[in-house]
KOLTOR-457709 format. One record per residue (C-alpha): residue number from 1; x, y, z. Coordinates in Angstrom, 1 decimal. Layout:
<nodes>
> NUM:X:Y:Z
...
</nodes>
This chain:
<nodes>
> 1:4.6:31.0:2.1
> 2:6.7:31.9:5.3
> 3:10.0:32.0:5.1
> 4:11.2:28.9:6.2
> 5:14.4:28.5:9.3
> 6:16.4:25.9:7.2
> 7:18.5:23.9:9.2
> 8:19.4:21.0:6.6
> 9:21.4:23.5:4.5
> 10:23.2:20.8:2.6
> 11:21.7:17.9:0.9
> 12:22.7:14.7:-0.8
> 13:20.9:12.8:-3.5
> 14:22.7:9.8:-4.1
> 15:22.2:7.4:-6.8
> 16:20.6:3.7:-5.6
> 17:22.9:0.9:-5.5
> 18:23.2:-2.5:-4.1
> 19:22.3:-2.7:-0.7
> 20:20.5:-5.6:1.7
> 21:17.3:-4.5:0.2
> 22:18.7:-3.9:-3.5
> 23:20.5:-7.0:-4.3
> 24:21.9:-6.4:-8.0
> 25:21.2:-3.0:-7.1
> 26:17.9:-3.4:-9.7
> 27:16.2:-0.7:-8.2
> 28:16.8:2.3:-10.4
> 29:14.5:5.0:-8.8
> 30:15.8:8.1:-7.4
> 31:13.9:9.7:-4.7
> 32:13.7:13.3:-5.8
> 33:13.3:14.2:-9.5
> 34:15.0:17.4:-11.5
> 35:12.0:19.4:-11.0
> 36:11.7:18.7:-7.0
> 37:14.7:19.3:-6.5
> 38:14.7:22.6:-8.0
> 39:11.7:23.2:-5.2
> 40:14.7:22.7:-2.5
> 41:17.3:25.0:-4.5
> 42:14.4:28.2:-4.6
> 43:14.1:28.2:-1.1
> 44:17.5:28.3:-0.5
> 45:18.8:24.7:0.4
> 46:22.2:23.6:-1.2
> 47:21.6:20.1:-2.8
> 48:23.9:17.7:-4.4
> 49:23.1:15.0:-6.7
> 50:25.2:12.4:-7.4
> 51:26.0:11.8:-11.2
> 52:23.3:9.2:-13.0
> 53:20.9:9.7:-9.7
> 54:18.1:9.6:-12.2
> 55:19.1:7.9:-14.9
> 56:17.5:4.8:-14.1
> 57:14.1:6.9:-15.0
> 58:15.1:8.8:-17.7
> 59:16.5:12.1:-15.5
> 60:19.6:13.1:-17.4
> 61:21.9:15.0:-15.1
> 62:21.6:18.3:-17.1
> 63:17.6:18.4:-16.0
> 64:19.4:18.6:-12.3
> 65:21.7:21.6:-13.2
> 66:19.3:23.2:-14.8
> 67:17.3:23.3:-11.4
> 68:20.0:24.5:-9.4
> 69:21.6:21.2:-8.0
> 70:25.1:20.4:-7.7
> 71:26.5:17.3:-9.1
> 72:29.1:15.1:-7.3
> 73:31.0:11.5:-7.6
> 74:30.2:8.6:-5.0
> 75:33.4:9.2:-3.4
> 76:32.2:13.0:-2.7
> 77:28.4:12.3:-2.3
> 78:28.3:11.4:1.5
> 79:30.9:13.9:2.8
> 80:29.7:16.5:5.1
> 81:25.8:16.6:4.7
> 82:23.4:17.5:6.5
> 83:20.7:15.0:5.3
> 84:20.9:12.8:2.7
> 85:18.1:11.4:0.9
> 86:17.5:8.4:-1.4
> 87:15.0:6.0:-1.9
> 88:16.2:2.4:0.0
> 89:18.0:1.9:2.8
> 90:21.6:2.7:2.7
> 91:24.6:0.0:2.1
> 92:26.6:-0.9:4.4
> 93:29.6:0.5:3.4
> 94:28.3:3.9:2.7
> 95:27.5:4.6:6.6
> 96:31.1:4.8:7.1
> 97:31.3:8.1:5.2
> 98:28.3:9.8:6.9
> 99:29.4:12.6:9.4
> 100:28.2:11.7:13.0
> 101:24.7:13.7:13.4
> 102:23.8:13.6:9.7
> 103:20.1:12.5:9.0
> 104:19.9:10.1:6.9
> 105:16.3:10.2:4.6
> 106:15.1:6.8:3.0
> 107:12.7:3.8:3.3
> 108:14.9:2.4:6.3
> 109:13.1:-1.0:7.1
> 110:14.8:-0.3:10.4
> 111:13.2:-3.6:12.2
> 112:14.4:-5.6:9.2
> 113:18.0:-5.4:9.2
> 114:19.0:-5.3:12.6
> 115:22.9:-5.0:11.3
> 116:22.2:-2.0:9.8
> 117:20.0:-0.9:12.1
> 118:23.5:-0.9:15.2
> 119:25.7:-0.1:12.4
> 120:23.5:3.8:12.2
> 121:23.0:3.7:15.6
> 122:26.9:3.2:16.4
> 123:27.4:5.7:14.2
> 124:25.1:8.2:15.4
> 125:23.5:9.0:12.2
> 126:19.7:10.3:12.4
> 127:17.6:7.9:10.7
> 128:13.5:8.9:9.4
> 129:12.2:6.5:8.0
> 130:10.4:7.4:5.1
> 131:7.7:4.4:5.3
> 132:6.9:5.3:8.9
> 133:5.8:8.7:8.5
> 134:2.0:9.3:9.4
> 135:-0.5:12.3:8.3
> 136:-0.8:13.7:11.7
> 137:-4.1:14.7:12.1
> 138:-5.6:12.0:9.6
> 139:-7.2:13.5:6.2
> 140:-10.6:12.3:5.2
> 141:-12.6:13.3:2.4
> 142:-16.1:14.4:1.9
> 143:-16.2:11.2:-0.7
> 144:-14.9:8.9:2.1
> 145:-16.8:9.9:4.6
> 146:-19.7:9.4:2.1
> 147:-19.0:5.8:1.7
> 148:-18.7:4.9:5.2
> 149:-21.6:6.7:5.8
> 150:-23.1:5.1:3.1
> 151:-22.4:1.3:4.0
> 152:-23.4:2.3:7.5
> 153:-26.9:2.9:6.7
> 154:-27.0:-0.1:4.7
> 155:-25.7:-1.9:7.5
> 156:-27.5:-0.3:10.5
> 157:-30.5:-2.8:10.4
> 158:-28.5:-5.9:10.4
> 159:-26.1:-4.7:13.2
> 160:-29.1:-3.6:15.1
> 161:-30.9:-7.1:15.0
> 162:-27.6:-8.7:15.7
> 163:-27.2:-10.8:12.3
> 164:-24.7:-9.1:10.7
> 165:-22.7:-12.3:11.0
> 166:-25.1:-14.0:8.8
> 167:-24.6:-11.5:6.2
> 168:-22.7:-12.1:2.7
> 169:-22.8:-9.0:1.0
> 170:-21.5:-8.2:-2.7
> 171:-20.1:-4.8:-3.9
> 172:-21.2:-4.6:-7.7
> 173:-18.4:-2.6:-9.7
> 174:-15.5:-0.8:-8.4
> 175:-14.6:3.1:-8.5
> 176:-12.9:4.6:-5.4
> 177:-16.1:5.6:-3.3
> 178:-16.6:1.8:-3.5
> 179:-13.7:1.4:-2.9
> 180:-14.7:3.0:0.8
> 181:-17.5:1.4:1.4
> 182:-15.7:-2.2:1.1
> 183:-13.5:-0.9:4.2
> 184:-16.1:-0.1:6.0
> 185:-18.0:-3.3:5.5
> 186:-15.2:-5.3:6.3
> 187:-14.9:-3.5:9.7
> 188:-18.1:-4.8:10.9
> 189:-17.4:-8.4:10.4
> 190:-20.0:-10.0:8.3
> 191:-20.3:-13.5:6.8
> 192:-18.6:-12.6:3.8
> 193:-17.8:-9.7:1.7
> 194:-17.2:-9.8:-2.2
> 195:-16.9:-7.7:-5.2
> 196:-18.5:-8.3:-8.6
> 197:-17.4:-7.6:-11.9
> 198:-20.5:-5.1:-13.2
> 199:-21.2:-7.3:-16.3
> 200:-22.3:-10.3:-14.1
> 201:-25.7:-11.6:-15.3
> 202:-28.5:-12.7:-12.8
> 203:-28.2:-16.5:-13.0
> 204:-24.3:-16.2:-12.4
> 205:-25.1:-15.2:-9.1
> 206:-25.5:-18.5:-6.6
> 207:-26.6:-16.0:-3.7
> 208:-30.1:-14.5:-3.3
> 209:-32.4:-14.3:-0.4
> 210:-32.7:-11.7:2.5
> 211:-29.3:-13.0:3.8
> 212:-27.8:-11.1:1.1
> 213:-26.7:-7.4:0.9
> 214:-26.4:-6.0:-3.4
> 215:-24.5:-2.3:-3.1
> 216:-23.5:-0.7:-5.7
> 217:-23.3:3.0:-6.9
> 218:-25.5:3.9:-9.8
> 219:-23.5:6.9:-10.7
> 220:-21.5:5.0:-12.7
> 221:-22.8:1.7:-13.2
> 222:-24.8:0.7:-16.6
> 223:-27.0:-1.9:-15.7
> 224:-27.5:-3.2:-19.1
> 225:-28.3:-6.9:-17.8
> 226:-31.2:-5.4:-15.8
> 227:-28.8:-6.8:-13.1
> 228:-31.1:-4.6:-10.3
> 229:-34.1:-4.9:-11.1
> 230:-34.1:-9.0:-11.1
> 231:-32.4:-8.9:-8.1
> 232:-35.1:-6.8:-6.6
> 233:-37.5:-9.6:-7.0
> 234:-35.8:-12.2:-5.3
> 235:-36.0:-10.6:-1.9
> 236:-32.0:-9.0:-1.9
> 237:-31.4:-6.3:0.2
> 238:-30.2:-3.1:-2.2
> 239:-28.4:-0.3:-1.8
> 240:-27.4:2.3:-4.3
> 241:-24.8:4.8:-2.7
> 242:-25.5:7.6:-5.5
> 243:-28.9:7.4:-4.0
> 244:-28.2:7.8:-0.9
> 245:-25.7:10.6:-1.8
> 246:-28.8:12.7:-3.4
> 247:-30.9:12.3:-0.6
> 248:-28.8:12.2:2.3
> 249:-25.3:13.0:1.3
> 250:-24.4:16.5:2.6
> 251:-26.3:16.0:6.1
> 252:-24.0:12.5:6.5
> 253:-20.5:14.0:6.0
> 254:-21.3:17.2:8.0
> 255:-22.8:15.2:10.8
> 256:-20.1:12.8:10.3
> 257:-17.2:16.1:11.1
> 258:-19.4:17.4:13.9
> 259:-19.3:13.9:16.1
> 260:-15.6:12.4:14.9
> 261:-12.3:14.2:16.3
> 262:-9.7:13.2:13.8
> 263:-7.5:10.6:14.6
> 264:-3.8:11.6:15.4
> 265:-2.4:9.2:12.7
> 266:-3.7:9.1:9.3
> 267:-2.1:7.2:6.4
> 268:1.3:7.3:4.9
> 269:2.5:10.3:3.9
> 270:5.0:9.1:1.3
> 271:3.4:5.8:-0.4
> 272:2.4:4.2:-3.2
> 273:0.3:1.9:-1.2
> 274:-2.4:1.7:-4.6
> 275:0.0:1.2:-7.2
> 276:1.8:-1.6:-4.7
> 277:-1.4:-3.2:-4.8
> 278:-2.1:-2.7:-8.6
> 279:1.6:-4.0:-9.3
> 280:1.5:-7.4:-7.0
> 281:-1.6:-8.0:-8.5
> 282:-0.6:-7.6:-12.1
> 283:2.1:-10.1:-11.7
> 284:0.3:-12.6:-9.9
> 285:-2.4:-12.7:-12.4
> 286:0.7:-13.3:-14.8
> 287:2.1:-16.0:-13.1
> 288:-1.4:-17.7:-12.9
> 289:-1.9:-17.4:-17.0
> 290:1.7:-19.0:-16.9
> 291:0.8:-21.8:-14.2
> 292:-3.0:-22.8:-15.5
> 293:-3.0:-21.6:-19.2
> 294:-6.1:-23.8:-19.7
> 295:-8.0:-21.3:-17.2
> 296:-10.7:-18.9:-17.4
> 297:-9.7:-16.0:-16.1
> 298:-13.3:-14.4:-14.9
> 299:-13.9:-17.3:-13.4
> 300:-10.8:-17.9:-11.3
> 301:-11.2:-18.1:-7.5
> 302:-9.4:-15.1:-6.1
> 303:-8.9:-14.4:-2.3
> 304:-7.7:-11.1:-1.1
> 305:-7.0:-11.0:2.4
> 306:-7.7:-7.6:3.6
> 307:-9.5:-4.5:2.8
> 308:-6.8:-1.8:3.0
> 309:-5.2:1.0:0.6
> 310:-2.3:-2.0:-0.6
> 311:-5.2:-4.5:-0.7
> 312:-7.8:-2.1:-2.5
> 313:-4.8:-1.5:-5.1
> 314:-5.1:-5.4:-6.1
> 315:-9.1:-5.4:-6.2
> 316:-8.6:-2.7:-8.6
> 317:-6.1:-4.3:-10.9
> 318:-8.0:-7.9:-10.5
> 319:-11.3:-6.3:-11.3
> 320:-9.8:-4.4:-14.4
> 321:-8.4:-7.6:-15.7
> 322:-12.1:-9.0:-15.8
> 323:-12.5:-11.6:-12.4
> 324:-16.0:-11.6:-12.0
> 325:-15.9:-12.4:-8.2
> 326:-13.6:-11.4:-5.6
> 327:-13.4:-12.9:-2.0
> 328:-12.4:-10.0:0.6
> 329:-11.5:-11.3:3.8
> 330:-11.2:-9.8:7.3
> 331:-10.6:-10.4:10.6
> 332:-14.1:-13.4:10.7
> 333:-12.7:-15.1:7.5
> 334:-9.3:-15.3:8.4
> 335:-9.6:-17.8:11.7
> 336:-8.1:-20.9:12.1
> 337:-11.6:-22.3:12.0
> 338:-12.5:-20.5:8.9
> 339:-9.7:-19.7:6.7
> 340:-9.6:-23.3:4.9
> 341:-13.1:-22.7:3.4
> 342:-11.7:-19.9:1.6
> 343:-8.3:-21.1:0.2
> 344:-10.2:-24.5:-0.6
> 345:-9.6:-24.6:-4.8
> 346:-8.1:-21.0:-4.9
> 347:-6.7:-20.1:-8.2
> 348:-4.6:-16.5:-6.8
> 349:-4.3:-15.3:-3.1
> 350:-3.6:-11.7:-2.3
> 351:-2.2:-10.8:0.9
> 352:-2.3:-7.3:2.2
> 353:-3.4:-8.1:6.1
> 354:-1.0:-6.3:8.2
> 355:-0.8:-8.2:11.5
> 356:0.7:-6.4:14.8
> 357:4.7:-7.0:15.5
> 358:4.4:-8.2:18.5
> 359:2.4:-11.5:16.1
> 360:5.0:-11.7:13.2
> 361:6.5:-14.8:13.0
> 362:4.1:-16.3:15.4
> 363:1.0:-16.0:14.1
> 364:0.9:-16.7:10.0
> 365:-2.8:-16.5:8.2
> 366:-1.6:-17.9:5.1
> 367:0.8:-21.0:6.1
> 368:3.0:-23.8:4.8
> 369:0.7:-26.4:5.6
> 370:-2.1:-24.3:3.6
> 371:0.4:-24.8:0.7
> 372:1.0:-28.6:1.4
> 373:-2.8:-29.4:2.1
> 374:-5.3:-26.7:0.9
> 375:-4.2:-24.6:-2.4
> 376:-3.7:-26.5:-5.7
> 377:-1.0:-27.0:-7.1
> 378:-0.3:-24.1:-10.0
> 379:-2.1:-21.4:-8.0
> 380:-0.5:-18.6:-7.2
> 381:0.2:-16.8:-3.6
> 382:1.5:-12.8:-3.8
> 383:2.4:-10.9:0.0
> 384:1.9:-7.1:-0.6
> 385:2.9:-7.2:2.9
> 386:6.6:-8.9:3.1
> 387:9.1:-8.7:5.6
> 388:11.9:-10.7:6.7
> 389:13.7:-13.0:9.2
> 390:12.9:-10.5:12.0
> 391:10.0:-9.1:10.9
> 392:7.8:-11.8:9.3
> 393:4.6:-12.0:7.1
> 394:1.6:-13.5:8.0
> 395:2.5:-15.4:4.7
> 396:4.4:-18.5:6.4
> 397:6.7:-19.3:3.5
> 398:8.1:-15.4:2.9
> 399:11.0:-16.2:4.3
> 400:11.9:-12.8:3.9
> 401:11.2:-10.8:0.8
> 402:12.2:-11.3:-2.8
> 403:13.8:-9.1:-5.3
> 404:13.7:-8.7:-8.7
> 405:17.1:-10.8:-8.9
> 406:14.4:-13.9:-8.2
> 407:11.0:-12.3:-7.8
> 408:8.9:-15.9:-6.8
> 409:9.4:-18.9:-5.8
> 410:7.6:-22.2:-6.1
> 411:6.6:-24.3:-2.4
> 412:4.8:-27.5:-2.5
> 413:4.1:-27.0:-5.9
> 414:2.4:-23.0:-5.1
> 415:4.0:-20.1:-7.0
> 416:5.0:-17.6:-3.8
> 417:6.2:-14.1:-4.6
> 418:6.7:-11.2:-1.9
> 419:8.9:-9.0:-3.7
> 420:10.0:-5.6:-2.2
> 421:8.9:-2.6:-4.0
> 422:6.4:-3.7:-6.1
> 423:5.9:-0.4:-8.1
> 424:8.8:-1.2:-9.7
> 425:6.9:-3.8:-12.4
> 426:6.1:-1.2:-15.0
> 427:5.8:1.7:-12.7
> 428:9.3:2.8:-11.9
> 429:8.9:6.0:-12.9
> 430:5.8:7.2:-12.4
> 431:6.1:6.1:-8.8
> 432:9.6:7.7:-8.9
> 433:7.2:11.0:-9.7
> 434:4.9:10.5:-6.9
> 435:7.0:10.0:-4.3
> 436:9.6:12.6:-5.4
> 437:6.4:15.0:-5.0
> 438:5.4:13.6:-1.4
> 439:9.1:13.8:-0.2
> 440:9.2:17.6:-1.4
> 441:6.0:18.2:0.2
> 442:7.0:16.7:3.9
> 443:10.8:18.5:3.7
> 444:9.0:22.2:2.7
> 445:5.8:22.4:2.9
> 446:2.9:20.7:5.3
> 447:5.8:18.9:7.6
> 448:8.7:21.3:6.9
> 449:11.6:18.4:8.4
> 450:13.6:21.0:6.3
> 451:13.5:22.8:10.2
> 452:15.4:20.0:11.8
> 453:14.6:17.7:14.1
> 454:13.9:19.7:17.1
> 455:10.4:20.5:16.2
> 456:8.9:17.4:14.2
> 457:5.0:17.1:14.0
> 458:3.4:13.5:15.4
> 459:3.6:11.9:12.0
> 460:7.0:12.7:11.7
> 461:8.6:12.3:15.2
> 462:6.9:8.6:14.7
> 463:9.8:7.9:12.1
> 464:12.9:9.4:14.0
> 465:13.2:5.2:14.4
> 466:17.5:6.6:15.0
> 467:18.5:9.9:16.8
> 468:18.1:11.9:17.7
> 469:22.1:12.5:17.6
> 470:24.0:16.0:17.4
</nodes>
């Protein structure tokens, strides 16, 4: 590797603790474990940890010696860095002992705490904001490149004969190239768009006929219930994307790279978008054993509303825990004139729909009167999205997020929970571990911040949301 021009000579790992996003200070993750912090110390950055940093996940200060860091109190911690990293955004109190021109390193929620946000700014302290940070250009994979191409070819008669709009079409299974094509189906705005649980039998399915779309991947799918070939004779559309990879695969993704520039932006660079999604779910499928313990589970109605990494996290947890049917909704399902079809009798609603800024606390997909008029009592509503006063969901009642100091809330008789960090339900530290390792990788290797801020690529410069100060 070249050597690299190291401008951030002295860093500061400091130890989470309450904060406006930490109330309680519950969140007990560090931001760079023993091991990747040793990364920083080999190529010749100074870092200090603050004593008990990684406790919280079982790092003992000892593993930080012995990888070259230096420890220090919270009265030292903050003096006289250069950056300083950790995992939420700072406390307020804290900010006061950061040297004007420091850059400060965290999941800043800049937009969300306006306070804060003057108080850095006042200051002159360099904020990137961890959750802001793009790939730049975006990564795709030959097996995502297969799915879209593969859901495009089942898709490219209906599109051309104009009734895509009349098409429901149902994903059988779930593995990650499925995963794909469920994105790419929800792009192009059919009538509907669900995934079933691989075990469903024939006669459980209530749609049949040309108007309906069966993909599935027979790589991995044992269709023991002759599930394909029954549907075959009732005039469904199929489409198995292992087929399709056999015959057509290699020619799709190259011709795929040939005619598509990468985008500037890709996704997050330091996320755990998936294991958000697997997390929210988890617990709202908890809450709904707790609210309607007379209910079958496979047969809940369960609404996910979008099709994105956070929401493809929840389809993955909900399908593990057995639902045989779940209700994806995009941009057609979600309109004023639609929506109430879908929430109708809803057992558990998933939100991970981003809507634009400029629309938060104006437009609301999921709102109060939905709650009052539409979903039963008992069921269950989780936001994967969140936000706050200033920076609202398209969940009307989130308020503003909650914490694991009250992690739902109950509205016109609907459980609510939008809790912020939702790794942290059973996954503390293995998400601790992944993005300790994507941190590392944007400070020394494929971003190299470790430079300074004069030369920041797009995906970075994006998340300079303070500075940049001298």
């Amino acid at each position: 590797m070249k050597k690299l021009s190291i401008t951030f000579k002295n860093i500061a790992l400091v130890k989470e603790i309450e904060s406006p996003e930490n109330p309680g200070g519950l969140e007990k993750r560090v931001a760079l474990t023993p091991q990747d912090v040793g990364q920083l110390t080999a190529v010749g950055v100074k870092v200090f940890v603050e004593y008990g940093a990684g406790l919280g996940v079982g790092f003992e200060d000892e593993e930080y010696l012995q990888n070259g860091a230096l420890m220090q109190n919270a009265h030292e911690i903050y003096v006289n860095k250069d950056m300083i990293i950790k995992f939420k955004g700072p406390s307020l109190e804290s900010i006061s002992q950061m040297k004007k021109g420091c850059t400060l390193f965290c999941m800043a929620h800049f937009h969300s705490f306006p306070d804060r946000a003057k108080m850095l700014e006042d200051s002159e302290i360099n904020v990137i904001a961890m959750e802001e940070i793009l790939e730049s250009p975006k990564v795709q994979t030959d097996e995502q490149i297969l799915a879209r191409a593969a859901m495009a070819e089942a898709l490219k008669d209906f599109i051309k004969n104009d009734n895509i709009g009349d098409l429901k079409i149902f994903v059988i299974g779930r593995n990650e190239r499925l995963a794909g094509a469920v994105r790419r189906a929800g792009n192009r705005n059919p009538h509907s768009l669900n995934m079933i649980h691989s075990d469903v039998e024939f006669e459980e399915l209530k749609e049949r006929g040309s108007h309906t779309l069966y993909f599935y991947d027979s790589e991995n799918f044992d269709d023991t219930n002759e599930l394909i070939a029954k549907l075959r004779e009732s005039s469904c559309h199929i489409f198995d994307l292992h087929d399709f990879e056999l015959q057509n695969g290699e020619k799709a993704i190259a011709d795929y790279r040939k005619k598509h520039t990468p985008f500037e932006f890709g996704l997050r660079r330091i996320q755990c978008l998936h294991e958000t999604g697997q997390a929210g779910a988890r617990y709202g499928i908890k809450l709904l054993k707790e609210n309607k313990p007379d209910l079958d589970i496979r047969e809940a109605k369960v609404v996910v509303l979008g099709y994105g990494n956070v929401a493809r996290g929840a389809m993955h947890e909900i399908y593990d825990h057995g639902f045989k049917n779940i209700n994806i909704l995009g941009r057609t399902q979600t309109t004023k004139e639609r929506i109430d079809y879908w929430l109708r009798d809803v057992d558990l609603v998933v939100n991970g729909a981003e809507i634009p800024r400029e629309m938060r606390g104006i437009t609301y997909l999921v709102s109060n009167d939905h709650l009052k008029r539409v979903i039963p009592e008992g069921s269950v509503v989780i936001d994967l999205v969140g936000g706050s006063e200033t920076n609202r969901s398209a969940v009307e009642s989130v308020l503003s997020c909650t914490f694991l100091t009250q992690p739902h809330f109950v509205q016109d008789e609907v459980t609510v929970s939008a809790l912020w960090g939702w790794p942290m339900l059973g996954m503390m530290r293995e998400s601790a571990i992944k993005y300790s390792s994507q941190i590392v990788d944007v400070l020394i290797q494929r971003e190299k911040v470790i430079e300074g801020l004069g030369n920041l690529t797009a995906g970075v410069k994006r998340a300079l949301v303070c500075g940049p100060f001298k």
